[in-house]
N, CA, C and O atoms as a CHARMM CRD file, in Angstrom:
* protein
*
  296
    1    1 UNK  N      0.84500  -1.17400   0.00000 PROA 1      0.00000
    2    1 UNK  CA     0.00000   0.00000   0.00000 PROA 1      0.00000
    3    1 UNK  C      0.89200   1.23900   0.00000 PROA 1      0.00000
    4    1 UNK  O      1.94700   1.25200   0.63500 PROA 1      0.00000
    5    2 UNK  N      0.47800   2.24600  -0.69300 PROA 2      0.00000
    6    2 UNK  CA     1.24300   3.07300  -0.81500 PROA 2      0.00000
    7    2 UNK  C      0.62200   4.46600   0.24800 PROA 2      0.00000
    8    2 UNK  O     -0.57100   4.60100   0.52200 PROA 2      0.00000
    9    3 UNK  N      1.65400   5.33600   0.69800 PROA 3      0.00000
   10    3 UNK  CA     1.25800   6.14500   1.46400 PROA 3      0.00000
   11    3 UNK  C      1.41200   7.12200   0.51000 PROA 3      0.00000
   12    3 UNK  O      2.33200   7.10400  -0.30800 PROA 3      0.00000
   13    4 UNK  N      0.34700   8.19600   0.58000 PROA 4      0.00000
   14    4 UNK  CA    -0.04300   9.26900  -0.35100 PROA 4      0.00000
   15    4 UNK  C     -1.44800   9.49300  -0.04900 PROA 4      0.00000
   16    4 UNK  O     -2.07900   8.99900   0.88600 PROA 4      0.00000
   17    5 UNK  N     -2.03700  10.61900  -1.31100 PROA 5      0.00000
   18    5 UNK  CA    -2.71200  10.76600  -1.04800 PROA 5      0.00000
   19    5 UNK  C     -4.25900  10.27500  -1.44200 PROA 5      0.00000
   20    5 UNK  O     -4.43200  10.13000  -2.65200 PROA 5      0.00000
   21    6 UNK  N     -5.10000  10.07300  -0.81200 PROA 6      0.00000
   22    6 UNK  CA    -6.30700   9.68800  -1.03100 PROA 6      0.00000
   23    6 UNK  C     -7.51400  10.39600  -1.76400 PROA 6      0.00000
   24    6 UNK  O     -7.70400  11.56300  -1.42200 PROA 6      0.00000
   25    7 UNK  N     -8.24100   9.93900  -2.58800 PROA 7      0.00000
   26    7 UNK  CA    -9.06400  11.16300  -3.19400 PROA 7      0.00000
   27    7 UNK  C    -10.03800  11.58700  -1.72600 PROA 7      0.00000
   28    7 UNK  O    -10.20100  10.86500  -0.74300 PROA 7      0.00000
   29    8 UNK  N    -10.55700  12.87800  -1.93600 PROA 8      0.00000
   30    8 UNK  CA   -11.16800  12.88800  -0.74500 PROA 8      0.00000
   31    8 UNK  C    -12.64300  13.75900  -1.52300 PROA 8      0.00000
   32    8 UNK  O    -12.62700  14.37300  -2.59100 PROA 8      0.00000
   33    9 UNK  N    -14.19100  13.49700  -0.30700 PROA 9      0.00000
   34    9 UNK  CA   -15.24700  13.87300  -1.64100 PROA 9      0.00000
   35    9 UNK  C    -15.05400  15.63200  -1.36200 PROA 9      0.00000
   36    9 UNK  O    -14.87200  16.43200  -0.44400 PROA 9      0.00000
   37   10 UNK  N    -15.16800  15.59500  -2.28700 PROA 10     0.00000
   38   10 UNK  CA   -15.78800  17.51900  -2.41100 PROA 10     0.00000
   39   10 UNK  C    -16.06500  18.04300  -1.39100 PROA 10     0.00000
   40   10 UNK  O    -15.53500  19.12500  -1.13800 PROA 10     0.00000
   41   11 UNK  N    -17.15500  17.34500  -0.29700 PROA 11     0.00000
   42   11 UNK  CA   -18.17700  17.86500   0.45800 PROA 11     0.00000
   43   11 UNK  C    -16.79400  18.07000   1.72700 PROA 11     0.00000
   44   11 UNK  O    -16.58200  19.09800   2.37000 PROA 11     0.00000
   45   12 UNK  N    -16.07600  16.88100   1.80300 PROA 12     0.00000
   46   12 UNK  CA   -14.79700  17.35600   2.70600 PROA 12     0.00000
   47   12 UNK  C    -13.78900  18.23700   2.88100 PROA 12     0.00000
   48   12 UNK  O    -13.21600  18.59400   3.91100 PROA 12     0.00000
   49   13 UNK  N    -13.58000  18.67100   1.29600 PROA 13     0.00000
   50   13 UNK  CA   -12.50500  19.26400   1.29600 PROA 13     0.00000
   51   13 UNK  C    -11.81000  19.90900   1.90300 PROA 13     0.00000
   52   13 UNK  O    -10.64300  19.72400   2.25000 PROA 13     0.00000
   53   14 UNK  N    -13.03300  21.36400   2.20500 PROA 14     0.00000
   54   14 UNK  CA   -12.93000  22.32500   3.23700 PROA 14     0.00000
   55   14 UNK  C    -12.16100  21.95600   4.32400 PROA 14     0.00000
   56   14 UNK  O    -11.00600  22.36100   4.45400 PROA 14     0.00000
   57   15 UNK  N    -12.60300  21.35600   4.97100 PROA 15     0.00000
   58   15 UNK  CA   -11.93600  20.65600   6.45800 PROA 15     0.00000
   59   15 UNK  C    -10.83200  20.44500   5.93700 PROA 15     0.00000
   60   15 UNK  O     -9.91900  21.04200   6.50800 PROA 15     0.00000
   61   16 UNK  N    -10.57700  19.91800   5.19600 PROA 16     0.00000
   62   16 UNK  CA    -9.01500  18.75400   4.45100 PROA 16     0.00000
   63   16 UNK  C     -8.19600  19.98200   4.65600 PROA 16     0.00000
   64   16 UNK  O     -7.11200  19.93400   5.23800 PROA 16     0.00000
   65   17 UNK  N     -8.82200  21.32900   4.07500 PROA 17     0.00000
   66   17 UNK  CA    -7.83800  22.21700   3.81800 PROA 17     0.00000
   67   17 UNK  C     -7.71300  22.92000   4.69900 PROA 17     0.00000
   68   17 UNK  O     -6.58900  23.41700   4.62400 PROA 17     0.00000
   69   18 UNK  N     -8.42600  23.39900   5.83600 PROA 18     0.00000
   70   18 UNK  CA    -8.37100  23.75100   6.91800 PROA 18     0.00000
   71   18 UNK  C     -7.45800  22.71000   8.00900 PROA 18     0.00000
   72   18 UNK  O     -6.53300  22.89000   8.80100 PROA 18     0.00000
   73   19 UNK  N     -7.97700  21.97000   7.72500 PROA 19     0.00000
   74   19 UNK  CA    -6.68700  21.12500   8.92600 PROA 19     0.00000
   75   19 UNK  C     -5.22100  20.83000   8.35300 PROA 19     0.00000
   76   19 UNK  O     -4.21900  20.40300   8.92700 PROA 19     0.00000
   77   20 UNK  N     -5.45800  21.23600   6.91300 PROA 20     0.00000
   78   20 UNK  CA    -3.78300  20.99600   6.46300 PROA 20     0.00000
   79   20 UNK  C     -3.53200  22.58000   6.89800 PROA 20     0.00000
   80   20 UNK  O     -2.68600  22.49400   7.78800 PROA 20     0.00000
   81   21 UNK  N     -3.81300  23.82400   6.73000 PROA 21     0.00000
   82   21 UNK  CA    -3.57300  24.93100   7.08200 PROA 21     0.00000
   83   21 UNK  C     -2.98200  24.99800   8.90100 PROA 21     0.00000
   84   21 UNK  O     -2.17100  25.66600   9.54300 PROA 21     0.00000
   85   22 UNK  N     -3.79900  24.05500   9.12800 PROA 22     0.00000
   86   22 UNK  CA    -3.39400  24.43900  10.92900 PROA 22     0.00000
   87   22 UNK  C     -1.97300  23.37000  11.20100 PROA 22     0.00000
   88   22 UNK  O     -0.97600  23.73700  11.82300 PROA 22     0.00000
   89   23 UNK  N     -2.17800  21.80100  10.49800 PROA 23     0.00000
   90   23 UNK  CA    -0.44000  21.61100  10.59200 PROA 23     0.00000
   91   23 UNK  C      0.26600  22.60600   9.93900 PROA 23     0.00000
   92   23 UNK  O      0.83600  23.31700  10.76600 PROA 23     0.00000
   93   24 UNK  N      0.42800  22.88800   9.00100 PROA 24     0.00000
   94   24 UNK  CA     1.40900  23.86000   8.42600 PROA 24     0.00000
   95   24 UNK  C      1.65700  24.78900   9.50400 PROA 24     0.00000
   96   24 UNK  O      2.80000  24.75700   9.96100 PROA 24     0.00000
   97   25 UNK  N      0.73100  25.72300  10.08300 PROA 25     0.00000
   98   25 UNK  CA     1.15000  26.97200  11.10900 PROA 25     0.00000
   99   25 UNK  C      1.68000  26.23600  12.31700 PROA 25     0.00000
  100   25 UNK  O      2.69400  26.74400  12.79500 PROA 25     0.00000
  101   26 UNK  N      1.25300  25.22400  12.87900 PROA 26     0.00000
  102   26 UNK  CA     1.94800  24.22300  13.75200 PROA 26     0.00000
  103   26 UNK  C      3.12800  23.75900  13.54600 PROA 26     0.00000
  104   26 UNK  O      3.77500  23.54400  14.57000 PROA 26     0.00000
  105   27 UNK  N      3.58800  23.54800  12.63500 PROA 27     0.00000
  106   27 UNK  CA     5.39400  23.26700  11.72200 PROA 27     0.00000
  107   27 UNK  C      5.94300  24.28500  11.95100 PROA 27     0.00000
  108   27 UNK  O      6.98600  24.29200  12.60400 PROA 27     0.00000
  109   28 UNK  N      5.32600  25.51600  11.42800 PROA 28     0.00000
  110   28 UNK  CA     6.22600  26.64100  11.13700 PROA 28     0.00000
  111   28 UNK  C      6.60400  27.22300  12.85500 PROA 28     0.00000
  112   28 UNK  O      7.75900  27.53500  13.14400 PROA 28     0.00000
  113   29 UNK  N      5.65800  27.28800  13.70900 PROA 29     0.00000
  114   29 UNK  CA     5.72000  27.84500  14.81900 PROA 29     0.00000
  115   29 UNK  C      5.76000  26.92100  16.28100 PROA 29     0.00000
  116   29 UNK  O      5.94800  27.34200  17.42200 PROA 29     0.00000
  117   30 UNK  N      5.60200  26.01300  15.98400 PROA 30     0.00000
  118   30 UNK  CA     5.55700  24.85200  17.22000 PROA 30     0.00000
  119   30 UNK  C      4.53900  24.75800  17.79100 PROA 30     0.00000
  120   30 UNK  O      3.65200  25.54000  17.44800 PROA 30     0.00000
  121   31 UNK  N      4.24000  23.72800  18.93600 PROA 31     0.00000
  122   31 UNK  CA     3.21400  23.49900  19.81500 PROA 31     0.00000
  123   31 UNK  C      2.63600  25.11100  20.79000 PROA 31     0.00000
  124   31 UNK  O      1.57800  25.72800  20.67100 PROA 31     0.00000
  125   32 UNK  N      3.67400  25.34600  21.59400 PROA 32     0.00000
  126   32 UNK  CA     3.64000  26.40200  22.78600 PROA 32     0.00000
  127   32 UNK  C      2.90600  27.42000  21.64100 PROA 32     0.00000
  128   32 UNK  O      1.69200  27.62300  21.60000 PROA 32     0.00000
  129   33 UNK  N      3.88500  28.00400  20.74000 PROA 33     0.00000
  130   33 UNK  CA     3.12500  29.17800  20.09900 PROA 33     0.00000
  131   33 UNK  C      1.73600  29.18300  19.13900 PROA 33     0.00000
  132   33 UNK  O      0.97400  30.10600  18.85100 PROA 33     0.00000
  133   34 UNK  N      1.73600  27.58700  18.72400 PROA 34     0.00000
  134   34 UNK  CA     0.60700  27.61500  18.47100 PROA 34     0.00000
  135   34 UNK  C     -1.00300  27.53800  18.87200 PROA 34     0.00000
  136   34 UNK  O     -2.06900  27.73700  18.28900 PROA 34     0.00000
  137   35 UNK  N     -0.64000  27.20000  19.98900 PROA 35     0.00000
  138   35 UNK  CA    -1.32200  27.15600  21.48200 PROA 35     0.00000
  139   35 UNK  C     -2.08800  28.64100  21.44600 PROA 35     0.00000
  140   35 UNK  O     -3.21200  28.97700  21.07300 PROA 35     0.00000
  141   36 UNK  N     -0.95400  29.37600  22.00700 PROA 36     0.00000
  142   36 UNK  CA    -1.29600  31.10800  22.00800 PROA 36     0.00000
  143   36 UNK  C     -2.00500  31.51800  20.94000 PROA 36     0.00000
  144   36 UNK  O     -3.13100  31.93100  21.21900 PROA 36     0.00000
  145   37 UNK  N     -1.61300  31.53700  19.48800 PROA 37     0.00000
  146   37 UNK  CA    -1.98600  31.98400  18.59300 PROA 37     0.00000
  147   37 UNK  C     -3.43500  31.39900  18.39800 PROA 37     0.00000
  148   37 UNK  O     -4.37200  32.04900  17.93400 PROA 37     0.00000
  149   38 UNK  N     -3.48400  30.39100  18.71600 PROA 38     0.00000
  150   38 UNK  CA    -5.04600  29.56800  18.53000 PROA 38     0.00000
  151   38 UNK  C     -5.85700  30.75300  19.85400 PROA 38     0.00000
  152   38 UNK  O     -6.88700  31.38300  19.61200 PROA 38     0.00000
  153   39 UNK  N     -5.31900  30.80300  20.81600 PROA 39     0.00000
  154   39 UNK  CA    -6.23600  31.24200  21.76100 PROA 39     0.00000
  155   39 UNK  C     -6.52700  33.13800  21.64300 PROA 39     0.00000
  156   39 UNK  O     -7.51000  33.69700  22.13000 PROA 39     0.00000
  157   40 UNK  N     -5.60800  33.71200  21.02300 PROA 40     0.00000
  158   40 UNK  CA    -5.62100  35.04300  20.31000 PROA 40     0.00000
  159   40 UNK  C     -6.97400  34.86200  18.97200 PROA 40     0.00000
  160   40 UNK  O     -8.01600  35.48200  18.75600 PROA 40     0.00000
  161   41 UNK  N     -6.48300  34.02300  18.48900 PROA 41     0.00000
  162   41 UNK  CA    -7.44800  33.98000  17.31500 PROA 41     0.00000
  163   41 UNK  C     -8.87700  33.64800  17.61200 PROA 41     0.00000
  164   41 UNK  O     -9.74900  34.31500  17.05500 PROA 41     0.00000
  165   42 UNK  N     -9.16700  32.79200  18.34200 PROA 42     0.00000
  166   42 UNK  CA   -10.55300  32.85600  19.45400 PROA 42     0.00000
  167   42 UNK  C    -10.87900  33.90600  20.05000 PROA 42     0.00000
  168   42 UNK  O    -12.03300  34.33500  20.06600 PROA 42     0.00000
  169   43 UNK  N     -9.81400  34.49700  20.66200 PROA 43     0.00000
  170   43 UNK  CA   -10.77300  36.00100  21.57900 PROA 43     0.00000
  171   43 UNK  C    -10.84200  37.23300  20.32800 PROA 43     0.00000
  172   43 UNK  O    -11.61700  38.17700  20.47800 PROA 43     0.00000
  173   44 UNK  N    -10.02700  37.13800  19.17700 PROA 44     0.00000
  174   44 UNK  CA   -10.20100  37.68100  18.13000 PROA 44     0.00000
  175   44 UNK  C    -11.36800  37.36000  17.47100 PROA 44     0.00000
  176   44 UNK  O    -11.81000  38.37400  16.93200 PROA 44     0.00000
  177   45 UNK  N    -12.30900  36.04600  17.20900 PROA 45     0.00000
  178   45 UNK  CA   -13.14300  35.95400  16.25100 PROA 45     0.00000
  179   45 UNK  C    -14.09200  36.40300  17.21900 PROA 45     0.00000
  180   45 UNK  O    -14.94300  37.27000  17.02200 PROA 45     0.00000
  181   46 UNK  N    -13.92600  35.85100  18.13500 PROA 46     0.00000
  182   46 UNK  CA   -15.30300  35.59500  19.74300 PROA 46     0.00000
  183   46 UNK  C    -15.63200  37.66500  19.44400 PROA 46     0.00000
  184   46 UNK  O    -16.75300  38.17500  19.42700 PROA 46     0.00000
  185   47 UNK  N    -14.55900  38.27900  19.29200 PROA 47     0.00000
  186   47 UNK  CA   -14.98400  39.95300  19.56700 PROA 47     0.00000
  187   47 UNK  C    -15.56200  40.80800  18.43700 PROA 47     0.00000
  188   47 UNK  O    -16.12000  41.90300  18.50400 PROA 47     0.00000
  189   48 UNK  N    -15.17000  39.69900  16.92600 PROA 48     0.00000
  190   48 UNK  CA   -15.53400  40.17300  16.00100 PROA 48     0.00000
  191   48 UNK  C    -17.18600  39.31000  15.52600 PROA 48     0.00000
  192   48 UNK  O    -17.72600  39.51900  14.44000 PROA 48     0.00000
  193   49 UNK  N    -17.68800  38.48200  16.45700 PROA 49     0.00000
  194   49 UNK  CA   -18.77300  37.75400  16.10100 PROA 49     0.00000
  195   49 UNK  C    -19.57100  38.38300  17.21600 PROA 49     0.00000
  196   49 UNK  O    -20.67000  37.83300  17.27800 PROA 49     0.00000
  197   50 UNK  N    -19.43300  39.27600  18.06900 PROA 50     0.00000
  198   50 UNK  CA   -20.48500  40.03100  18.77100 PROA 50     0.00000
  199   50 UNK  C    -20.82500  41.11100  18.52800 PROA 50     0.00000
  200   50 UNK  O    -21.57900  41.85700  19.15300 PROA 50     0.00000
  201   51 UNK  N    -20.03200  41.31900  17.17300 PROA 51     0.00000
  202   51 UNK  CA   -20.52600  42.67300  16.54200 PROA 51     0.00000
  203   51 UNK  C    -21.39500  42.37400  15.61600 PROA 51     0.00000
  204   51 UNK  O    -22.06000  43.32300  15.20300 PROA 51     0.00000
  205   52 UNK  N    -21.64400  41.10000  15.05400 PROA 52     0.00000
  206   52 UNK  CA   -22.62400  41.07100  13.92400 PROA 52     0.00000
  207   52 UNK  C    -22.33400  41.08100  13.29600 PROA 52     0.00000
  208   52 UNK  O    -22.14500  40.01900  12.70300 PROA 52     0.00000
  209   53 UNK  N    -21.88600  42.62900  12.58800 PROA 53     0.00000
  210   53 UNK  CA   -21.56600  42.43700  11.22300 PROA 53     0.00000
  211   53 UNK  C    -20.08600  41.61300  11.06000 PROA 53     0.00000
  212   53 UNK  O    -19.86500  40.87300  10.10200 PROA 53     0.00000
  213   54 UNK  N    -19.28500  41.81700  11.95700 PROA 54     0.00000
  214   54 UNK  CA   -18.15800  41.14700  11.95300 PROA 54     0.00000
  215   54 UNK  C    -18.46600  39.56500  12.26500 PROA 54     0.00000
  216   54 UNK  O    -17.43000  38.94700  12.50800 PROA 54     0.00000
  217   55 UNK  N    -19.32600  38.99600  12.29900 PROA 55     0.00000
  218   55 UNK  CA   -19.79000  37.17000  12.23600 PROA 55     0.00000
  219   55 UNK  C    -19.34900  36.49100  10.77600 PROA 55     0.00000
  220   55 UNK  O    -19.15600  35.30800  10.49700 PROA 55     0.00000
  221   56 UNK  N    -19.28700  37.38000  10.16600 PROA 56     0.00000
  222   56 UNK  CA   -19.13700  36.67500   8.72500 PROA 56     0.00000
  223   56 UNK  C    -17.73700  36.54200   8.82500 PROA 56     0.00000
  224   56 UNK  O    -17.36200  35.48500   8.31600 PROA 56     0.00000
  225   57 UNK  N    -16.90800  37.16800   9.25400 PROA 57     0.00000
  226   57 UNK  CA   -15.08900  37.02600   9.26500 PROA 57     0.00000
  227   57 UNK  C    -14.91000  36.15800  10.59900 PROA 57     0.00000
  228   57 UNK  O    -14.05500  35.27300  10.64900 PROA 57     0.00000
  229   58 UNK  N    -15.58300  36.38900  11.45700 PROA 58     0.00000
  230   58 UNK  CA   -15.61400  35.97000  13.10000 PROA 58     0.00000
  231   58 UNK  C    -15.64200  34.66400  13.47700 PROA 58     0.00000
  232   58 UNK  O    -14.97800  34.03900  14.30400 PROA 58     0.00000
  233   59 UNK  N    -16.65100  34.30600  12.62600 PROA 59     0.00000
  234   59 UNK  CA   -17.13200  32.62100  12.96500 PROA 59     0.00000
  235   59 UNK  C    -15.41900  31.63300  12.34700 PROA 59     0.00000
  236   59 UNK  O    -14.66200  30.84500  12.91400 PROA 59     0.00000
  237   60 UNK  N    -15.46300  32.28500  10.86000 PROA 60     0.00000
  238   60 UNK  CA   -14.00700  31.26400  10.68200 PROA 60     0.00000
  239   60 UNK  C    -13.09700  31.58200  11.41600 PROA 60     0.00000
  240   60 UNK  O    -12.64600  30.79900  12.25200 PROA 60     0.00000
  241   61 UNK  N    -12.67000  32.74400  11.25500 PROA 61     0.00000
  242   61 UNK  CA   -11.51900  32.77600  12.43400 PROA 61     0.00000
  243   61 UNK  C    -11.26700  31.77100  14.07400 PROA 61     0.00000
  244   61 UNK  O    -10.42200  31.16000  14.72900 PROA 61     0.00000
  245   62 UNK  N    -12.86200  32.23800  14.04200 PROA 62     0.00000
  246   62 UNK  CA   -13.01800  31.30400  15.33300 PROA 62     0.00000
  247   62 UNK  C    -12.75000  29.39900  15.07500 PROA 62     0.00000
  248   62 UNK  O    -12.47300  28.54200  15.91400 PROA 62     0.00000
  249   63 UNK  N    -12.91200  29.30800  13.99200 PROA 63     0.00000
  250   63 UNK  CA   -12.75700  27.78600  13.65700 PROA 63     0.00000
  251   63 UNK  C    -11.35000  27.55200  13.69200 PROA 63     0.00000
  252   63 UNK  O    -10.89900  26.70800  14.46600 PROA 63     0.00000
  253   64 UNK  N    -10.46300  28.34000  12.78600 PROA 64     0.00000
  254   64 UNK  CA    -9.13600  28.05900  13.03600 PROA 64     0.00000
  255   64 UNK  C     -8.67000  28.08600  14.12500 PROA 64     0.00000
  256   64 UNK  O     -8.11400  27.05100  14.49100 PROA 64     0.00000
  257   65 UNK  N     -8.70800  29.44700  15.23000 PROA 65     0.00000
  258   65 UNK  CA    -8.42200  29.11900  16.49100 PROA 65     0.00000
  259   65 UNK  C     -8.74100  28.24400  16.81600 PROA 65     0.00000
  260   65 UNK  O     -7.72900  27.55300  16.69800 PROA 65     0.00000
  261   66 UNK  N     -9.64900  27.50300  17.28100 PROA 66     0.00000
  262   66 UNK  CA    -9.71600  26.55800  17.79100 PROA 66     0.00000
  263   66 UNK  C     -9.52500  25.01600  17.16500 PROA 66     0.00000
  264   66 UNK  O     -9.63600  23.96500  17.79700 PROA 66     0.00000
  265   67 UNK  N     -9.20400  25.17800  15.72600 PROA 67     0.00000
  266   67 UNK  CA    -8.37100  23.84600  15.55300 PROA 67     0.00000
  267   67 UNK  C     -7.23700  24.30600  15.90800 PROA 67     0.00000
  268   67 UNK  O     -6.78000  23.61000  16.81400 PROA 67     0.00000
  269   68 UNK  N     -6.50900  25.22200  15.59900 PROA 68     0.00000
  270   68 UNK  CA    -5.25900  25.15500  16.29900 PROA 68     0.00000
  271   68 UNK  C     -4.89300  25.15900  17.77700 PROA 68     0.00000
  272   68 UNK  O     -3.77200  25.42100  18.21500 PROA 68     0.00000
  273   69 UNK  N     -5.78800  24.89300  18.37300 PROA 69     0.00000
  274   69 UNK  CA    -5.44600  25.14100  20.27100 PROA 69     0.00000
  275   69 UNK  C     -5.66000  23.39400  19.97800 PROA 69     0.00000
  276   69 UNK  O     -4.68400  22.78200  20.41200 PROA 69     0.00000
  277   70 UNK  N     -6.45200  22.70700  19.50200 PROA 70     0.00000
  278   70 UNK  CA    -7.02100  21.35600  19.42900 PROA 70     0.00000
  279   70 UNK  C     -5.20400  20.76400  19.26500 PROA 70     0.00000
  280   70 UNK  O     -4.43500  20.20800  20.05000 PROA 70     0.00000
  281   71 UNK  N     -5.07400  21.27500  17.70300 PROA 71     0.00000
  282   71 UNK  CA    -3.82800  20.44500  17.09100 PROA 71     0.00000
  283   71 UNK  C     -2.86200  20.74100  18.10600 PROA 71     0.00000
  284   71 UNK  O     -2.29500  19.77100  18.61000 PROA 71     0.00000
  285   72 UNK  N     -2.51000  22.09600  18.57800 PROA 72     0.00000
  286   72 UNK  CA    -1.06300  22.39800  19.55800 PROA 72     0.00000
  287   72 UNK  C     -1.39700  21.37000  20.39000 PROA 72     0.00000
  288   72 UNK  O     -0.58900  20.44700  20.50200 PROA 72     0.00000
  289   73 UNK  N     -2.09600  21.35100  20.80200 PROA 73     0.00000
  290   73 UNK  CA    -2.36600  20.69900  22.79000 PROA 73     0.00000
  291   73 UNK  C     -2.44900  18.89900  22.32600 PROA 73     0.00000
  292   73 UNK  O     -1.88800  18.14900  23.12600 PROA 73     0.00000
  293   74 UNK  N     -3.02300  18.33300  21.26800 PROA 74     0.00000
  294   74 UNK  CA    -3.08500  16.98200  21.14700 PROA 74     0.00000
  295   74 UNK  C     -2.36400  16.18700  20.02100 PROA 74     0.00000
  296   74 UNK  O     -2.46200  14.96100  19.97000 PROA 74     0.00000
């Protein structure tokens, strides 16, 4: 069996590419800082999703933070 990559459906992608985005910033910066940066980027989306109009930028942001506090810590 070969290790590579797998087709993956459409409907996944998103995620695929979002969680390859959060190893990558995890490589580049390590566990500890990615930790922080995940938890900046949460009180960052969390402040821009109680404004409303800022929910539309807020909510993702908030997703990455918190895959990246997920990926640093596990």
């Amino acid at each position: 069996m070969t290790a590579g990559t797998r087709a993956t459906p459409i409907l996944f992608a998103p995620f695929v590419w979002l969680w390859q985005l959060v190893t990558f910033i995890l490589g580049l910066t390590g566990r500890l800082l990615a930790v922080v940066v995940g938890f900046l980027l949460l009180s960052v989306g969390l402040l821009l999703t109680l404004t409303l109009v800022g929910a539309i930028i807020g909510i993702p942001v908030l997703i990455v933070g918190f895959a990246l506090v997920v990926r640093g810590l596990f």
